[in-house]
N, C-alpha and C positions, 0 to 999 in steps of 0.2 A: 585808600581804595583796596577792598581785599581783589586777592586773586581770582582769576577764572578758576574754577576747579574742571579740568578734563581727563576723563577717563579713555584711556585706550588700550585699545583691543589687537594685539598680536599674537603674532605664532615665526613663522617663519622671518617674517620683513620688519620683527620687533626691535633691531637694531638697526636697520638697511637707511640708506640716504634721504629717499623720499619721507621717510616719518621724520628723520632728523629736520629735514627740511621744512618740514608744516612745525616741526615744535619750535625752530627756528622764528619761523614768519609769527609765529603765534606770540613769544615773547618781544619781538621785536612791539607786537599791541599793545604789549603789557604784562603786567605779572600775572603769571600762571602757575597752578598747582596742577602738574600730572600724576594721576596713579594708570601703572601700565598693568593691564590683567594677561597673563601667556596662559589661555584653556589647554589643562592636559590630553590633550587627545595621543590616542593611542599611534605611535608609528605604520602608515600606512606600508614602510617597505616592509613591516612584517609579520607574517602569519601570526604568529602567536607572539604575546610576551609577557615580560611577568609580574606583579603584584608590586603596584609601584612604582615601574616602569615609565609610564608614562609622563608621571607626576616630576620625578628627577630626569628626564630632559626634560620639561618644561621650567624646570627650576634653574638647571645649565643657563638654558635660552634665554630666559627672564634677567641672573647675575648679569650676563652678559651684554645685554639690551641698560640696562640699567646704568653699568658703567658707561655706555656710551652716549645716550641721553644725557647722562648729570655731567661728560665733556662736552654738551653743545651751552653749560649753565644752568638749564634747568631741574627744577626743585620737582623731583621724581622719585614716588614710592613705588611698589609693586607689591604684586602677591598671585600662585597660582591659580587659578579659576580651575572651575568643573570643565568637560571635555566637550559640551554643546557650550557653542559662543553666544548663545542667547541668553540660556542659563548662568554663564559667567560674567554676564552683566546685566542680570536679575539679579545675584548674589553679591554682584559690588553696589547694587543700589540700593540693599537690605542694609548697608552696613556705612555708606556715606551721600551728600548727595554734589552732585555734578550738571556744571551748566552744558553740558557737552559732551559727544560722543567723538572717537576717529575711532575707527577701523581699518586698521592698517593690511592688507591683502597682498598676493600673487597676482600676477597678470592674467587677465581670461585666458581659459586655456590650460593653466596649473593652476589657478587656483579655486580648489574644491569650495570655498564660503561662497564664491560668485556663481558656481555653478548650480547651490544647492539654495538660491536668494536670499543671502543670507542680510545684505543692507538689505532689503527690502521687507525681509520680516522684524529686522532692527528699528526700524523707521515704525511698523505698523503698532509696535510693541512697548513701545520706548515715547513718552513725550518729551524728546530734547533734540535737539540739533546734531546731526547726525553728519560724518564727513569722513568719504572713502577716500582712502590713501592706496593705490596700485603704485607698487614696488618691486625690487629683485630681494630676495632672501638677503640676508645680513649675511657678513663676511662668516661665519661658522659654517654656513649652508653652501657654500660654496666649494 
């Protein structure tokens, strides 16, 4: 039986419990192939920053996410995405394909994807199964 291939989508809760949790429950279904995309987006604490910048935290975020995921077992690649999360997985679907989306987010409130529709324009955009993950920021964010 080959693997589910699932692509997910983080930033901040790329490493936090609740994603653990679903990739958890997902291998417990069976063998699964995740690749994790961290969009570079630019640091909202700051005015300005510089060339690059954004790319190396999301690369931080991503190492770091990655070790944590491949300690729950799973068989987990990565790579950074462009800094719209729509975009970032238009450009991972150019390049493999996947039975499955998660979207791993902030809780309403903090988090800027759910305020700006972001499942919802994923869903309209995207023909795959789509699955929002609300979490707290992984331990770095904290």
């Amino acid at each position: 039986m080959d693997p589910q291939r699932v692509l997910i989508v983080a930033n901040q809760t790329a490493g936090g419990s609740a994603l653990r949790a679903e990739v958890r429950k997902r291998l417990a279904e069976g063998p699964h192939h995740f690749t994790l995309v961290v969009p570079a987006t630019p640091p909202h604490e700051h005015l300005l920053w510089v060339d690059g910048e954004p790319e190396a935290i999301a690369r931080k975020h991503l190492d770091a996410a990655l070790s944590t995921l491949r300690a729950t077992g799973a068989t987990v690649d990565g790579r950074v995405g462009d800094a719209s999360p729509v975009q970032a997985i238009a450009d991972a679907l150019l390049v493999d394909d996947y039975d499955a989306i998660i979207l791993s987010t902030l809780p309403p409130g903090a988090s800027r994807w759910l305020k700006r529709g972001l499942p919802e324009r994923v869903e309209r955009r995207f023909d795959l199964p789509l699955r929002v993950i609300i979490g707290a920021p992984a331990a770095e964010y904290v």
